[in-house]
C-alpha positions in Angstrom: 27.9 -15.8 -21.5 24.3 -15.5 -19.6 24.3 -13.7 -16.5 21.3 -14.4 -14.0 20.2 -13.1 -10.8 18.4 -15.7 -8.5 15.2 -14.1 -7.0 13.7 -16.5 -3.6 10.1 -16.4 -2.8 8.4 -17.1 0.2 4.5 -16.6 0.2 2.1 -16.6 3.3 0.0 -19.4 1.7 -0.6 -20.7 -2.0 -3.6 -19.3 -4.5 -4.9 -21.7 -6.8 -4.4 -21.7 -10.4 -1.7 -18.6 -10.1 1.3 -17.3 -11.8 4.6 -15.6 -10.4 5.7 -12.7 -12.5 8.9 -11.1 -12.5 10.1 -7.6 -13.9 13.5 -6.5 -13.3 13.0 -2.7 -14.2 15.9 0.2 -14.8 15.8 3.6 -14.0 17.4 6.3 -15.5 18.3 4.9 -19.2 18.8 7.3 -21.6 18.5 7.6 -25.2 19.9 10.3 -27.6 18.0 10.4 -30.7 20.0 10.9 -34.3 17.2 10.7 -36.5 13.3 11.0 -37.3 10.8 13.9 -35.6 12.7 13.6 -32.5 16.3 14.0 -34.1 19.1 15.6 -31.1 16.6 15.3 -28.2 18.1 13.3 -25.5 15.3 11.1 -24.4 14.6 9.9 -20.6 13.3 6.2 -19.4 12.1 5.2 -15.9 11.0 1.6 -15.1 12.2 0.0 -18.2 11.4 -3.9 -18.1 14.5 -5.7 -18.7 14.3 -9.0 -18.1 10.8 -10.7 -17.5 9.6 -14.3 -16.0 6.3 -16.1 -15.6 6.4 -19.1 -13.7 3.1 -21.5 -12.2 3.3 -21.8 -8.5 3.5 -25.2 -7.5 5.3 -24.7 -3.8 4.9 -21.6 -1.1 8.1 -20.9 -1.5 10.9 -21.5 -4.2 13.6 -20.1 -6.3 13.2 -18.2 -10.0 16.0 -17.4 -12.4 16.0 -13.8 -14.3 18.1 -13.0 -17.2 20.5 -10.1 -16.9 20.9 -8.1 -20.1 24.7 -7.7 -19.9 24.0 -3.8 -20.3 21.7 -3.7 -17.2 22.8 -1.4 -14.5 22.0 -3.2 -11.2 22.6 -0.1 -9.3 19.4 1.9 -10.9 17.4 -2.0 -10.7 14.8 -2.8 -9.1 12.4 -5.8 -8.9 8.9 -6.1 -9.2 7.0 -9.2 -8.1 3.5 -10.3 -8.6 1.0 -12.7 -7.9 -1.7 -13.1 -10.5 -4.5 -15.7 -11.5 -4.2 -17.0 -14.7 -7.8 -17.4 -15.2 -9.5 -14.3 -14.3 -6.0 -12.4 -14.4 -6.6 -10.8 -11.1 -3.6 -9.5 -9.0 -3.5 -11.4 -6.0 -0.2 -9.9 -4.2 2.6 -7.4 -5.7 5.9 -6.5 -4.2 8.8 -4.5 -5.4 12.4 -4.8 -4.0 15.3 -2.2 -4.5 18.4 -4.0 -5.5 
């Protein structure tokens, strides 16, 4: 079963040539480590991506689909949206929305 949150967009006017990317990132993961160098440390993560889309912008405004990991905590979520030229990979616009 695939769960999927449906992010809207809405942009003040349309770049050329440009990508929408979207990072659903999670805060406060952590991992307790069994083996290797860092054997019984507990291990902290912030902003871990979890679910990632790139999609061409075609209209101002629209609708994009993002996998949910079924482990993902929406609580700790949040999302992080940019704007970016797929040519000269330049960062037109960038948002980020607490869920």
């Amino acid at each position: 079963e695939s769960n999927q949150l449906e992010i809207e967009y809405n942009l003040s006017k349309l770049p050329e040539d440009a990508v929408l990317n979207l990072a659903l990132v999670e805060r406060g993961l952590v991992q307790n480590i069994g083996r290797g160098e860092n054997s019984g440390m507990e291990l902290h993560h912030e902003n871990v991506v979890r679910s990632f889309s790139s999609s061409e912008l075609r209209k101002q405004a629209g609708r994009v689909a993002l996998e949910l990991p079924s482990s993902v905590n929406l609580d700790n979520c949040s999302i992080i949206g940019y704007v970016q030229n797929e040519d000269s990979m330049e960062i037109l616009a960038a948002s980020r929305v607490e869920l």
